[in-house]
mmCIF file of the N, C-alpha and C atoms, coordinates in Angstrom:
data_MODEL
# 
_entry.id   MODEL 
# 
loop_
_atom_site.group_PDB 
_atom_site.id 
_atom_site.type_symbol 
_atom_site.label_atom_id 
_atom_site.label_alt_id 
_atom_site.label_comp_id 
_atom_site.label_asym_id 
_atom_site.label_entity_id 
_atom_site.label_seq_id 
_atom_site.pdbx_PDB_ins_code 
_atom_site.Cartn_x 
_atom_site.Cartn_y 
_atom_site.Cartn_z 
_atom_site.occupancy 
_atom_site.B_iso_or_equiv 
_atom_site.pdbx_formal_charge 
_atom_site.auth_seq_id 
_atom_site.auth_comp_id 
_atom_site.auth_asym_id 
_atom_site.auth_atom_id 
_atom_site.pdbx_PDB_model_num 
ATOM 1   N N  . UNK A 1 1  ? -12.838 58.348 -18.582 1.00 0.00 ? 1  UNK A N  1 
ATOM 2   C CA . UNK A 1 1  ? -11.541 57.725 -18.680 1.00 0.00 ? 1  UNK A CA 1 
ATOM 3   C C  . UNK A 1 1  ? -11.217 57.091 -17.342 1.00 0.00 ? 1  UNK A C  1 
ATOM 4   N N  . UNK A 1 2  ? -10.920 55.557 -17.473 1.00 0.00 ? 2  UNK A N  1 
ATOM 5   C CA . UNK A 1 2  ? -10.183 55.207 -16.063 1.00 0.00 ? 2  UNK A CA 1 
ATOM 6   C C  . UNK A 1 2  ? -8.724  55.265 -15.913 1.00 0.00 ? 2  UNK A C  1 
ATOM 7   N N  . UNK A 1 3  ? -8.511  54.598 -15.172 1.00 0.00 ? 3  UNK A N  1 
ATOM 8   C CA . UNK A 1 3  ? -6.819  54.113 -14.937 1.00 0.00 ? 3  UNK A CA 1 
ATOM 9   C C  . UNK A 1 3  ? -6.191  53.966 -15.511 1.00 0.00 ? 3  UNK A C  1 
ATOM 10  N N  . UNK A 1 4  ? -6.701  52.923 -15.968 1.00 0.00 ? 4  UNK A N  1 
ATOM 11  C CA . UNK A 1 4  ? -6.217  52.289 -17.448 1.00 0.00 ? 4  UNK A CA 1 
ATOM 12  C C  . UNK A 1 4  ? -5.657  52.695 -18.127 1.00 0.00 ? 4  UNK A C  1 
ATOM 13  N N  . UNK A 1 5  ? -6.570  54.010 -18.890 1.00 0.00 ? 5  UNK A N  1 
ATOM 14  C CA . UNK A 1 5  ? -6.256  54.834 -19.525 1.00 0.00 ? 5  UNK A CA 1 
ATOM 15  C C  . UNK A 1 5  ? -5.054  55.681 -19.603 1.00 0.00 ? 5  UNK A C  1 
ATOM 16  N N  . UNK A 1 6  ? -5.102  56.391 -18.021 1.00 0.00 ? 6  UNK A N  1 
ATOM 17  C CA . UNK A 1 6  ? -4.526  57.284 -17.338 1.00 0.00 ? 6  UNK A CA 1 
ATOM 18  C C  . UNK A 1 6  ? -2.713  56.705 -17.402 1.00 0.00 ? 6  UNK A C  1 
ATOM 19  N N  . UNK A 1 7  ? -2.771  55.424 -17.257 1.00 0.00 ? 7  UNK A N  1 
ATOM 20  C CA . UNK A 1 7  ? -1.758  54.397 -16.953 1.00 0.00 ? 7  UNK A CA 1 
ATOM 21  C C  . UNK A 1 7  ? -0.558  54.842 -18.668 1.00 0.00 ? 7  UNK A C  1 
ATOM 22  N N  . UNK A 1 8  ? -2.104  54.093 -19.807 1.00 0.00 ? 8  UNK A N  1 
ATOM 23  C CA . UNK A 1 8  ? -1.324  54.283 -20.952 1.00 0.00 ? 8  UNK A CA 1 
ATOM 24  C C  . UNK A 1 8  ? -0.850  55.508 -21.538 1.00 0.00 ? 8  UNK A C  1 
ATOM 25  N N  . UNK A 1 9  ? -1.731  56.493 -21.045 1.00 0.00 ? 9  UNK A N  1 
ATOM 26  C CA . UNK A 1 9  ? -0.988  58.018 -21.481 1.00 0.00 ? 9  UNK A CA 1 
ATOM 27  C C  . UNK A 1 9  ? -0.042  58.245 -20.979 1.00 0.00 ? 9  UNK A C  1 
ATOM 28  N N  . UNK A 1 10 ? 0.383   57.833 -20.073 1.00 0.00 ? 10 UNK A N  1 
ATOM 29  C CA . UNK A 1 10 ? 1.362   58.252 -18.830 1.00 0.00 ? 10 UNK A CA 1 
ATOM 30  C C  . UNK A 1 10 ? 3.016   57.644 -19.569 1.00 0.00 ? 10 UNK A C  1 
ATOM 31  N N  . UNK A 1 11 ? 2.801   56.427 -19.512 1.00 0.00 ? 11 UNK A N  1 
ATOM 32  C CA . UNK A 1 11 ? 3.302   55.937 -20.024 1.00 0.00 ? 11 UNK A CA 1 
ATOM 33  C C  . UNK A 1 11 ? 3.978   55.966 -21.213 1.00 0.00 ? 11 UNK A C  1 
ATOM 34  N N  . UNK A 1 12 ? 3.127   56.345 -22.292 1.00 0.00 ? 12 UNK A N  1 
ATOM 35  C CA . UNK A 1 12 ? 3.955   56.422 -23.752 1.00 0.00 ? 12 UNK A CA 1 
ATOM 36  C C  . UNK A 1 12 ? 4.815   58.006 -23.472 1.00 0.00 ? 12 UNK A C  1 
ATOM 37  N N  . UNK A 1 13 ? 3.942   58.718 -22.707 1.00 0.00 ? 13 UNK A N  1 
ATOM 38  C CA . UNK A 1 13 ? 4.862   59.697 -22.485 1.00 0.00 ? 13 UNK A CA 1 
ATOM 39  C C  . UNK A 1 13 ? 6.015   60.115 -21.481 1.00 0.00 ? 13 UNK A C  1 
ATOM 40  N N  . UNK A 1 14 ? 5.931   59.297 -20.710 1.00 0.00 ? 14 UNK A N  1 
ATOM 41  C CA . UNK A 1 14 ? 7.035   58.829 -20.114 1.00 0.00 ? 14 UNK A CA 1 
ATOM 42  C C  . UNK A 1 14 ? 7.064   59.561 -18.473 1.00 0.00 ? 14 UNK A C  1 
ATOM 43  N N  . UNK A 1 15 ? 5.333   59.655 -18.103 1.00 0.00 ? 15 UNK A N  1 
ATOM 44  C CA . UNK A 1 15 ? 5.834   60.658 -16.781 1.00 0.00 ? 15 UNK A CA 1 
ATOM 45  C C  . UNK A 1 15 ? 5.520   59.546 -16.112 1.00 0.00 ? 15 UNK A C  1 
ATOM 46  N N  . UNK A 1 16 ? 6.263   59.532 -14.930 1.00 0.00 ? 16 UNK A N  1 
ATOM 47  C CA . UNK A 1 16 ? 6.325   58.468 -13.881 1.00 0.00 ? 16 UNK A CA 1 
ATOM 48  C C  . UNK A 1 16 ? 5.041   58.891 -12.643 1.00 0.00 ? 16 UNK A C  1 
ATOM 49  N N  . UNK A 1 17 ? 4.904   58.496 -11.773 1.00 0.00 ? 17 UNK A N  1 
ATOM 50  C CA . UNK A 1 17 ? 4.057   58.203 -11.413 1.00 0.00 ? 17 UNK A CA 1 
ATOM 51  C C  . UNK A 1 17 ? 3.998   57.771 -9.824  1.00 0.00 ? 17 UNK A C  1 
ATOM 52  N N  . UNK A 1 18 ? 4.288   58.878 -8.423  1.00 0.00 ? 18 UNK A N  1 
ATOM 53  C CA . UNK A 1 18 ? 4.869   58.519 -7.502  1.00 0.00 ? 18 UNK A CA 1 
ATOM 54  C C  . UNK A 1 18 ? 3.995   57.628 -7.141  1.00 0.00 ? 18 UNK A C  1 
ATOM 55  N N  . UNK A 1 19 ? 4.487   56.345 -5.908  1.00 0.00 ? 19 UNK A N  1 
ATOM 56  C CA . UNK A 1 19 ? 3.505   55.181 -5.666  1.00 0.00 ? 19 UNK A CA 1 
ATOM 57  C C  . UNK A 1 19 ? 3.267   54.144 -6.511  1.00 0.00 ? 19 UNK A C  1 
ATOM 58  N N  . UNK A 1 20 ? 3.526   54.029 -7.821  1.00 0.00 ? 20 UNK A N  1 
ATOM 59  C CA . UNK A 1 20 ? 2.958   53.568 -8.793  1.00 0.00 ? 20 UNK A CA 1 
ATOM 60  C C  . UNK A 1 20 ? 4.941   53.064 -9.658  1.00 0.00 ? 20 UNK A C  1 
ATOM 61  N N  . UNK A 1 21 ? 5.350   53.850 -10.321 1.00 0.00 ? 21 UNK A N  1 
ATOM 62  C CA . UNK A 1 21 ? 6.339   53.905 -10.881 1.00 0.00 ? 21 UNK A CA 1 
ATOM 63  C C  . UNK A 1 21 ? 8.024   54.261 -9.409  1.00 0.00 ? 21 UNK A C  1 
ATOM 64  N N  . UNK A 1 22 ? 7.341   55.546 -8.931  1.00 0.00 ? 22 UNK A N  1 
ATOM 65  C CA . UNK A 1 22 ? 8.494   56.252 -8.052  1.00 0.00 ? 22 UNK A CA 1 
ATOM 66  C C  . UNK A 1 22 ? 8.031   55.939 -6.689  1.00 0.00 ? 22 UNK A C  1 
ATOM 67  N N  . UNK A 1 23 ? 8.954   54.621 -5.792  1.00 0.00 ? 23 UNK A N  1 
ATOM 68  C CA . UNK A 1 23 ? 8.617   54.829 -4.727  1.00 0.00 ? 23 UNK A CA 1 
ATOM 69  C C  . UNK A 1 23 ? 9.667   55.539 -4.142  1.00 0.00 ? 23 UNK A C  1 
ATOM 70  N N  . UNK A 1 24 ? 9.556   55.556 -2.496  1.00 0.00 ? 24 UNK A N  1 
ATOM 71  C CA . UNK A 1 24 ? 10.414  56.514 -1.724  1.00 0.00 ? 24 UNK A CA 1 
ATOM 72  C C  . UNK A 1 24 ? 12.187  55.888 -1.722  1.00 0.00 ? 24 UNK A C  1 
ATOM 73  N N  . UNK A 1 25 ? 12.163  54.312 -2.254  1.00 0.00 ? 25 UNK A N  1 
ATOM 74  C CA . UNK A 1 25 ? 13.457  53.866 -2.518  1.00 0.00 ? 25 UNK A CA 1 
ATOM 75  C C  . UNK A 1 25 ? 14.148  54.081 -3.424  1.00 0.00 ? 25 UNK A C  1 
ATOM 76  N N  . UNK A 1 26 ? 13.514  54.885 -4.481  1.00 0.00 ? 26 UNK A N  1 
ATOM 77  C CA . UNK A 1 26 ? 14.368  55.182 -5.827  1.00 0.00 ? 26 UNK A CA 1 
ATOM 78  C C  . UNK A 1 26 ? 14.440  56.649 -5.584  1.00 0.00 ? 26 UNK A C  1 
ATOM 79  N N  . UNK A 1 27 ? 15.737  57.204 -6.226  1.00 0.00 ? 27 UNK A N  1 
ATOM 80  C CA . UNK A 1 27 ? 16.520  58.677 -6.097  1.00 0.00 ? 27 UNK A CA 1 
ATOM 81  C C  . UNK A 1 27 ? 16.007  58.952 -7.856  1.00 0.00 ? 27 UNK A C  1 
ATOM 82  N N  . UNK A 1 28 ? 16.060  60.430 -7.373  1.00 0.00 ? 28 UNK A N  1 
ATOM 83  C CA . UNK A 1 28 ? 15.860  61.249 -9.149  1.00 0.00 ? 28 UNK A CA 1 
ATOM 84  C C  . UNK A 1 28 ? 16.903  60.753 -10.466 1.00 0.00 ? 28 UNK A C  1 
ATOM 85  N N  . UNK A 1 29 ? 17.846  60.438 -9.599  1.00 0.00 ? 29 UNK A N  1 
ATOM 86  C CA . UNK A 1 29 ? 18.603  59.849 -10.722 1.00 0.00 ? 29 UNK A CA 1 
ATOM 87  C C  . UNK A 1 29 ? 18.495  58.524 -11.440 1.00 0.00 ? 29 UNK A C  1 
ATOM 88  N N  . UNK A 1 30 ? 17.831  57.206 -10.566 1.00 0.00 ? 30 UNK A N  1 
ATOM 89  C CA . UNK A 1 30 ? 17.715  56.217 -10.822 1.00 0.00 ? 30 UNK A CA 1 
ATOM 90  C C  . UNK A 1 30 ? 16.650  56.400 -12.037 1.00 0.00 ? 30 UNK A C  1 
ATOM 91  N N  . UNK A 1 31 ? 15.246  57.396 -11.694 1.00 0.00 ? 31 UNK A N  1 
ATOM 92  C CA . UNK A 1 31 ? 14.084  57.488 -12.167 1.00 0.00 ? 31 UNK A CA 1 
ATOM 93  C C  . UNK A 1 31 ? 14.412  58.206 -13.515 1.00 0.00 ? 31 UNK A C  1 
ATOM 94  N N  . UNK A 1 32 ? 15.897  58.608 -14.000 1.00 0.00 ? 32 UNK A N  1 
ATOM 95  C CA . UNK A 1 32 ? 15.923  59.235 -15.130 1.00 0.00 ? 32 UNK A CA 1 
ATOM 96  C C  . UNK A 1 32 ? 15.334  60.868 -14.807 1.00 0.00 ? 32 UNK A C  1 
ATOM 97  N N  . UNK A 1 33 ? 15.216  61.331 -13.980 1.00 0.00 ? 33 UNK A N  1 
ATOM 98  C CA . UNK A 1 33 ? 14.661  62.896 -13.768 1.00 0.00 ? 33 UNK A CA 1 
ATOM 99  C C  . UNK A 1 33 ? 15.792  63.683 -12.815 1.00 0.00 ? 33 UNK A C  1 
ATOM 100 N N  . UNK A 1 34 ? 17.376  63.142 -13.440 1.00 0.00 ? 34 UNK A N  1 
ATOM 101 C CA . UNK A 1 34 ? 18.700  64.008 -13.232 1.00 0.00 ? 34 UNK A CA 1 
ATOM 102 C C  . UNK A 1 34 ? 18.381  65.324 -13.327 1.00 0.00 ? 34 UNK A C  1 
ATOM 103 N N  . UNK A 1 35 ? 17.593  65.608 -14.532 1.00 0.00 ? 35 UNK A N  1 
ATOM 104 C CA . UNK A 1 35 ? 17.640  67.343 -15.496 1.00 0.00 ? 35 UNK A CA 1 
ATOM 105 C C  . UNK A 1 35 ? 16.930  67.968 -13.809 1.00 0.00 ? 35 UNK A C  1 
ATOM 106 N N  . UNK A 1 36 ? 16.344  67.561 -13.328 1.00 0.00 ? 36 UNK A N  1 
ATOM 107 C CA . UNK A 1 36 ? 15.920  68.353 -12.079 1.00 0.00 ? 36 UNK A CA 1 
ATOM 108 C C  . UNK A 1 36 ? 16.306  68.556 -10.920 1.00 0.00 ? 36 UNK A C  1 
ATOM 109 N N  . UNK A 1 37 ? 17.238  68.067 -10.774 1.00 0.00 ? 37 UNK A N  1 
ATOM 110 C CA . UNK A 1 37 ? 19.125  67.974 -9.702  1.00 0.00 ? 37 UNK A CA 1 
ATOM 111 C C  . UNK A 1 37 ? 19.515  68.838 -10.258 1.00 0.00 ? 37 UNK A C  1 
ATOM 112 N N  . UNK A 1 38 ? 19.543  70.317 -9.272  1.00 0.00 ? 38 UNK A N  1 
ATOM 113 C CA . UNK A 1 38 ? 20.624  71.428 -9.480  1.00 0.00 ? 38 UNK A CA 1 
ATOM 114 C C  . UNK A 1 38 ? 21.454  71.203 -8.341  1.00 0.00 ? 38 UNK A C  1 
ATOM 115 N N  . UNK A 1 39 ? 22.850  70.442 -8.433  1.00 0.00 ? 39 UNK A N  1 
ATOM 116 C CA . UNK A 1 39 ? 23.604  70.279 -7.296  1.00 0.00 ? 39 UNK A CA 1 
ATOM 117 C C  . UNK A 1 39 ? 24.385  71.561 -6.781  1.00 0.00 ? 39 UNK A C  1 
ATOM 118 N N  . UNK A 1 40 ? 24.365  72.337 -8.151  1.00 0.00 ? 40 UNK A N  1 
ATOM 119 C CA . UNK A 1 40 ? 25.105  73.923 -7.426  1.00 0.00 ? 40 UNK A CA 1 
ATOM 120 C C  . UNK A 1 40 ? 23.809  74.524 -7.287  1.00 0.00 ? 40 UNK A C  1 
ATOM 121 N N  . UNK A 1 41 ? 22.832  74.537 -6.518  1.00 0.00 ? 41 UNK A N  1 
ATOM 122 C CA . UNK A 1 41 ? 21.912  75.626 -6.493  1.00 0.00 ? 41 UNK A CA 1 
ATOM 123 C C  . UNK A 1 41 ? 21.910  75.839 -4.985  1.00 0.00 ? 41 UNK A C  1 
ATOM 124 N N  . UNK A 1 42 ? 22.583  75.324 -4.082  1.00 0.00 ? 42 UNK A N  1 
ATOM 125 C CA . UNK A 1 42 ? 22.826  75.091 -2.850  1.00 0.00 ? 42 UNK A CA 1 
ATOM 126 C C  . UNK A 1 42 ? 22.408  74.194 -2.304  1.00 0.00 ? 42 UNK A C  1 
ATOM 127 N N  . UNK A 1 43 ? 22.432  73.683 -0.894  1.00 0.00 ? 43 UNK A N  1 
ATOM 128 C CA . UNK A 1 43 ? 22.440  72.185 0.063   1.00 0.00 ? 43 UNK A CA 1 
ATOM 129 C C  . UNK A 1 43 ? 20.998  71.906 -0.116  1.00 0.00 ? 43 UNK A C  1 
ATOM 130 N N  . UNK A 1 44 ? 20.338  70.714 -0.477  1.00 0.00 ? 44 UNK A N  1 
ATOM 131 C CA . UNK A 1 44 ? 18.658  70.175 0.199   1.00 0.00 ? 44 UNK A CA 1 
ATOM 132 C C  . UNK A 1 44 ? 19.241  69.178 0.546   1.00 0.00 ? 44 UNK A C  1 
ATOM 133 N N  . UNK A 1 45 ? 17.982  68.268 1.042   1.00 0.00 ? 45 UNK A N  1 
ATOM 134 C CA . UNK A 1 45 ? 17.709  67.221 1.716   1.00 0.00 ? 45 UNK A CA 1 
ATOM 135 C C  . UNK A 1 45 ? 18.503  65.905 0.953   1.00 0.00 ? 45 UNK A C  1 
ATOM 136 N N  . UNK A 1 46 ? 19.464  65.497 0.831   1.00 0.00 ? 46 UNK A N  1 
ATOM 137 C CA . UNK A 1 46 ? 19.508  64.152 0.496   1.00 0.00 ? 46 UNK A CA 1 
ATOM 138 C C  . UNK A 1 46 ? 20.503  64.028 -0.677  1.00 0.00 ? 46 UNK A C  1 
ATOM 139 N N  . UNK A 1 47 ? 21.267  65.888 -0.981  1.00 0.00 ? 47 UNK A N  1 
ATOM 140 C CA . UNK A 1 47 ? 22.413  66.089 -1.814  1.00 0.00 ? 47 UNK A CA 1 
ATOM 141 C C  . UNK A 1 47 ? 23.682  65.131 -1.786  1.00 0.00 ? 47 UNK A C  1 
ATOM 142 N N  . UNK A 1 48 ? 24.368  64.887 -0.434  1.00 0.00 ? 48 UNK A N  1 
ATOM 143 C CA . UNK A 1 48 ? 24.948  64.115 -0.259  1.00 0.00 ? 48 UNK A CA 1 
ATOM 144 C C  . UNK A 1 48 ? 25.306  62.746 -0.675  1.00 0.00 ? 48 UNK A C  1 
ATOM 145 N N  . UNK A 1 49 ? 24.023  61.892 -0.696  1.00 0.00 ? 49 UNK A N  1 
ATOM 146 C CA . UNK A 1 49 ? 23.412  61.067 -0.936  1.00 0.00 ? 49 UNK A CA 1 
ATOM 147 C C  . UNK A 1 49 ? 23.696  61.060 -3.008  1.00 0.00 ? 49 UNK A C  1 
ATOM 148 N N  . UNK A 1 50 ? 23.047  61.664 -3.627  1.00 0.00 ? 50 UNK A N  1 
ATOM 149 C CA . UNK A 1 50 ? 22.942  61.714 -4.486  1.00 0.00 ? 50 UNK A CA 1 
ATOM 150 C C  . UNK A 1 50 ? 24.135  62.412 -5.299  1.00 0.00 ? 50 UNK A C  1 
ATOM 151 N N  . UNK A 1 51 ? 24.615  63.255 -4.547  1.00 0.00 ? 51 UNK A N  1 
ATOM 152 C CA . UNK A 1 51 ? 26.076  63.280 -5.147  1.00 0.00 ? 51 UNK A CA 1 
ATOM 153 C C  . UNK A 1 51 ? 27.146  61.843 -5.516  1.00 0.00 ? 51 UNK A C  1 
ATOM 154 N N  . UNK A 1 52 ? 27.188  61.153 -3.743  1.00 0.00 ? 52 UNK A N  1 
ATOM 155 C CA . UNK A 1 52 ? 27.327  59.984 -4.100  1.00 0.00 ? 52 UNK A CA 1 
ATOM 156 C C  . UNK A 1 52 ? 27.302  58.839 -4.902  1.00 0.00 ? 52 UNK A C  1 
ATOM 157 N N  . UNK A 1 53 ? 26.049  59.086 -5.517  1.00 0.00 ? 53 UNK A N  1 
ATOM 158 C CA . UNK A 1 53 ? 25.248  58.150 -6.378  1.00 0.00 ? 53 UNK A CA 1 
ATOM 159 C C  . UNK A 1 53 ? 25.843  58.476 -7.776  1.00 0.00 ? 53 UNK A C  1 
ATOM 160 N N  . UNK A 1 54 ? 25.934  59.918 -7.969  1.00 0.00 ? 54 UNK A N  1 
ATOM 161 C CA . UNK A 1 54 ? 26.269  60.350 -9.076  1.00 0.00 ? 54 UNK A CA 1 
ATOM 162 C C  . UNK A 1 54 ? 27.475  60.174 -9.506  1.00 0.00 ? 54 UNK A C  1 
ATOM 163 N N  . UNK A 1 55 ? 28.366  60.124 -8.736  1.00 0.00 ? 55 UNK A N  1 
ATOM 164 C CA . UNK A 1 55 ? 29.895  59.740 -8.939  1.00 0.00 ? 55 UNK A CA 1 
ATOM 165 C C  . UNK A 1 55 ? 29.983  58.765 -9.028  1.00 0.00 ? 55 UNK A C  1 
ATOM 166 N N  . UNK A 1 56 ? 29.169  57.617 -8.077  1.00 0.00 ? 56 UNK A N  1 
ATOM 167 C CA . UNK A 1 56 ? 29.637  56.266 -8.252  1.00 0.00 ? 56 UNK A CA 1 
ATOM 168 C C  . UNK A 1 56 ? 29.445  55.669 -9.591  1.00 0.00 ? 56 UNK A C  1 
ATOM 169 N N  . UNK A 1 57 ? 28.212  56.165 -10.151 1.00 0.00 ? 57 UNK A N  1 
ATOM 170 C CA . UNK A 1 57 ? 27.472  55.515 -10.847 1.00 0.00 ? 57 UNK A CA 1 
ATOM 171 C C  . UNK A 1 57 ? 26.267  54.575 -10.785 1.00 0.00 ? 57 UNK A C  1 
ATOM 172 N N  . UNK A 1 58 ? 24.782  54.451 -11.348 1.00 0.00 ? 58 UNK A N  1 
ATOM 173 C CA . UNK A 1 58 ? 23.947  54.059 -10.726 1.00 0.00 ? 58 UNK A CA 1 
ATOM 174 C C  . UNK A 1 58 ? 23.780  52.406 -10.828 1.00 0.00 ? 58 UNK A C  1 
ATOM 175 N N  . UNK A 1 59 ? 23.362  51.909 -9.910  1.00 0.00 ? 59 UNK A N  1 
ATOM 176 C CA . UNK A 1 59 ? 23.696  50.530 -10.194 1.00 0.00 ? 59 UNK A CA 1 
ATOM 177 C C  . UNK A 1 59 ? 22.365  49.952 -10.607 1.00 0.00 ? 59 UNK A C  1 
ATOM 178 N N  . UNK A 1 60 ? 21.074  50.598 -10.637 1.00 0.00 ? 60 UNK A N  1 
ATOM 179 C CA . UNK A 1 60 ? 20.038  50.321 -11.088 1.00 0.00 ? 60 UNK A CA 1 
ATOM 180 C C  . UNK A 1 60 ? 19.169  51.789 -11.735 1.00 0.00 ? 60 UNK A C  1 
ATOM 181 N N  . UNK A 1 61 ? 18.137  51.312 -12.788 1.00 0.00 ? 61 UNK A N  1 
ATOM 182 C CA . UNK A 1 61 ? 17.982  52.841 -13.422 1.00 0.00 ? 61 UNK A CA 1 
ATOM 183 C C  . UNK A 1 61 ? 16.280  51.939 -13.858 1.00 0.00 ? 61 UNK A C  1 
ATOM 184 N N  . UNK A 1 62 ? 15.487  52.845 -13.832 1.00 0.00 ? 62 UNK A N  1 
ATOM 185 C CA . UNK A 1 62 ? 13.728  52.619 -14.631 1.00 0.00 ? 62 UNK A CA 1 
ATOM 186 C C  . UNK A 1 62 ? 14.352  52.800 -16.042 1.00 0.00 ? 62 UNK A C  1 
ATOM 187 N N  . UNK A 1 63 ? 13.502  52.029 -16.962 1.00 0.00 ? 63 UNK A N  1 
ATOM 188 C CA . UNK A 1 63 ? 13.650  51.989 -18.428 1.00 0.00 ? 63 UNK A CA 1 
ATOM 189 C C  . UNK A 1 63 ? 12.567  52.072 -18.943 1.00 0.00 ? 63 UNK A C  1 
ATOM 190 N N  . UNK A 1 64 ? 12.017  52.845 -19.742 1.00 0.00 ? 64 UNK A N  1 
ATOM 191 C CA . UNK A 1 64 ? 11.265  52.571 -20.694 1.00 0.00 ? 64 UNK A CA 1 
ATOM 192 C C  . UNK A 1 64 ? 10.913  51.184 -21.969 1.00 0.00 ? 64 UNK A C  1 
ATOM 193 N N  . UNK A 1 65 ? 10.100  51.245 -22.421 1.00 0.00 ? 65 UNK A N  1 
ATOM 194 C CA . UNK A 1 65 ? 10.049  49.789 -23.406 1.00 0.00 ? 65 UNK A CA 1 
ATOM 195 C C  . UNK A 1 65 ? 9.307   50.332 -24.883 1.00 0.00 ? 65 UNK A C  1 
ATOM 196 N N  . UNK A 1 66 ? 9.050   49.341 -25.750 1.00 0.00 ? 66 UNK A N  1 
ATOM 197 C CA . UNK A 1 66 ? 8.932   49.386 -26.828 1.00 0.00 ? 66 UNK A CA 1 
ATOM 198 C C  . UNK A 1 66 ? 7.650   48.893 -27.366 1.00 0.00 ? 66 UNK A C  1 
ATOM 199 N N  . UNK A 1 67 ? 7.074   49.084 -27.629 1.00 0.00 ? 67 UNK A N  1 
ATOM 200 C CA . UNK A 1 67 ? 5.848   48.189 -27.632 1.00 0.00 ? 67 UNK A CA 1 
ATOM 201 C C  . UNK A 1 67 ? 6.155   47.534 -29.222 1.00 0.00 ? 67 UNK A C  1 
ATOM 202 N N  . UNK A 1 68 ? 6.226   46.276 -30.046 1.00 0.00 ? 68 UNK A N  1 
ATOM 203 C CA . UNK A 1 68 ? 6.674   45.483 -30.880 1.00 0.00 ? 68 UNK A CA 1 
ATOM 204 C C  . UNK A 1 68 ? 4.932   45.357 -31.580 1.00 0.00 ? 68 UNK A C  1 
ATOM 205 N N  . UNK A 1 69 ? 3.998   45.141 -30.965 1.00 0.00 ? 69 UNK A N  1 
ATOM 206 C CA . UNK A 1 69 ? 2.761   45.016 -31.865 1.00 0.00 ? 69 UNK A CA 1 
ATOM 207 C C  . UNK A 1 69 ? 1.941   45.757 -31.304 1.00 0.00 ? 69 UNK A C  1 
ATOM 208 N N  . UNK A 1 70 ? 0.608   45.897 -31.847 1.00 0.00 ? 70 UNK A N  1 
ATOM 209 C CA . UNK A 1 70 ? -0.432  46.600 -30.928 1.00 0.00 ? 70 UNK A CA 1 
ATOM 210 C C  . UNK A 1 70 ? -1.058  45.966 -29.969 1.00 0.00 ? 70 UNK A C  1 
ATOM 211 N N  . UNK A 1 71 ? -1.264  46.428 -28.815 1.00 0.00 ? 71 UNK A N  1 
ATOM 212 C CA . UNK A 1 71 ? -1.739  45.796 -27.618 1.00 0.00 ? 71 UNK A CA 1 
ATOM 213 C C  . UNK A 1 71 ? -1.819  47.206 -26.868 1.00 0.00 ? 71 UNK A C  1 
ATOM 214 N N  . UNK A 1 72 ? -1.935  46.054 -25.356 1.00 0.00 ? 72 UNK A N  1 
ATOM 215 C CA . UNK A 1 72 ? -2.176  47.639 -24.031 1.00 0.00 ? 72 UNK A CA 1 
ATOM 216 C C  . UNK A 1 72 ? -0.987  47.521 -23.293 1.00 0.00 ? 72 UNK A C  1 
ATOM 217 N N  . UNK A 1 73 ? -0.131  48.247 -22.852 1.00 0.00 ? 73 UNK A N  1 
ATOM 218 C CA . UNK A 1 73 ? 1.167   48.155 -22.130 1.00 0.00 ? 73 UNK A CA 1 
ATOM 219 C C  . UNK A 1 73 ? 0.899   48.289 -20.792 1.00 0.00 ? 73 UNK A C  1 
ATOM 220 N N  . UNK A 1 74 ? 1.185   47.211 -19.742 1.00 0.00 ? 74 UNK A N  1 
ATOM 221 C CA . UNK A 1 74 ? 0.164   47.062 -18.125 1.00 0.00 ? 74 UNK A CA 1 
ATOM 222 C C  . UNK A 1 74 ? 1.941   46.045 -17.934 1.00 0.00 ? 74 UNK A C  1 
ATOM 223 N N  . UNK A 1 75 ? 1.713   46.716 -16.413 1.00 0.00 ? 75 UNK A N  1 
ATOM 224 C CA . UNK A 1 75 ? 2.674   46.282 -15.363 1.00 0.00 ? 75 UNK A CA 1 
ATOM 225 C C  . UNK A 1 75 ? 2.404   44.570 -15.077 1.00 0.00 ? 75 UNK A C  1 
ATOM 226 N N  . UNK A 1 76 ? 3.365   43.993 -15.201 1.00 0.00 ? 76 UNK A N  1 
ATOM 227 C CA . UNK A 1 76 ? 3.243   42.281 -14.699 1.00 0.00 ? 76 UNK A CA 1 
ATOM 228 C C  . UNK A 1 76 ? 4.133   42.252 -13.594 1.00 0.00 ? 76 UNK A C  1 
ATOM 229 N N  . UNK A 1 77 ? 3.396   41.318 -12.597 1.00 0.00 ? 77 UNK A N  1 
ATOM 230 C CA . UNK A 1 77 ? 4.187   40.920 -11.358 1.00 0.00 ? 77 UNK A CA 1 
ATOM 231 C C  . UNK A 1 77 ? 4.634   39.371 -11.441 1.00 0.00 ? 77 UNK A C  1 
ATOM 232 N N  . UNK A 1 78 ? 5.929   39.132 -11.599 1.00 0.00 ? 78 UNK A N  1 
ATOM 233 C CA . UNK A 1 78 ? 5.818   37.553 -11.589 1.00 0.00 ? 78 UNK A CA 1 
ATOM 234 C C  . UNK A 1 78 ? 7.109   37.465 -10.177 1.00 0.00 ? 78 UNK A C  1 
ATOM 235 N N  . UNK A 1 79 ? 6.728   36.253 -9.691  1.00 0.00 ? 79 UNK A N  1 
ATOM 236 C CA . UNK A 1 79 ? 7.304   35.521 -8.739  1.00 0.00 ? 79 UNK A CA 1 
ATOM 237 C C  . UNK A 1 79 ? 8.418   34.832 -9.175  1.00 0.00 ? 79 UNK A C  1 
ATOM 238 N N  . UNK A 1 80 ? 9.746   34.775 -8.279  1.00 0.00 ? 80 UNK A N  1 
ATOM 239 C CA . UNK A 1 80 ? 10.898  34.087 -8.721  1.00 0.00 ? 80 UNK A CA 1 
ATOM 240 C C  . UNK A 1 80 ? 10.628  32.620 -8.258  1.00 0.00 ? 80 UNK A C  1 
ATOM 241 N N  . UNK A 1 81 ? 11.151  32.104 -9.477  1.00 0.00 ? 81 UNK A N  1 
ATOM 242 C CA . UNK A 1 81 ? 11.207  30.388 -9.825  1.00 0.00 ? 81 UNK A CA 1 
ATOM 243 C C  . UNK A 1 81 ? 11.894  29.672 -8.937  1.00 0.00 ? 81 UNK A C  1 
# 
């Protein structure tokens, strides 16, 4: 099995993928992985922060997609016009 592969399993099941999907600019909340934010479990690294976020509301969030026919579901990079 390559990448490829690795890519599409990942994918339909929805685990992200640090480097790849999760870089160090997106918070647990943006990435949809809130359920793993215990904000009462006491202080870590970056609570503040994400408390913040949480109240404000997020102004950007990862989405999942749909796949409409059969094909392979792969990341596209396009350049603004």
């Amino acid at each position: 099995m390559g990448l490829g592969a690795r890519d599409t399993l990942r994918l339909e099941a929805r685990l992200s993928l640090y480097g790849n999907d999760l870089l160090d600019t997106t918070t647990p909340l943006e990435a949809g992985l809130g359920w793993v934010v215990k904000f009462d479990a006491g202080d870590f690294i970056g609570k503040a922060a994400l408390l913040l976020q949480h109240e404000a509301g997020l102004a950007r969030k990862l989405v999942g997609f749909e796949m409409r026919d059969r094909g392979i579901a792969a990341m596209a990079t396009t350049s603004p016009t």
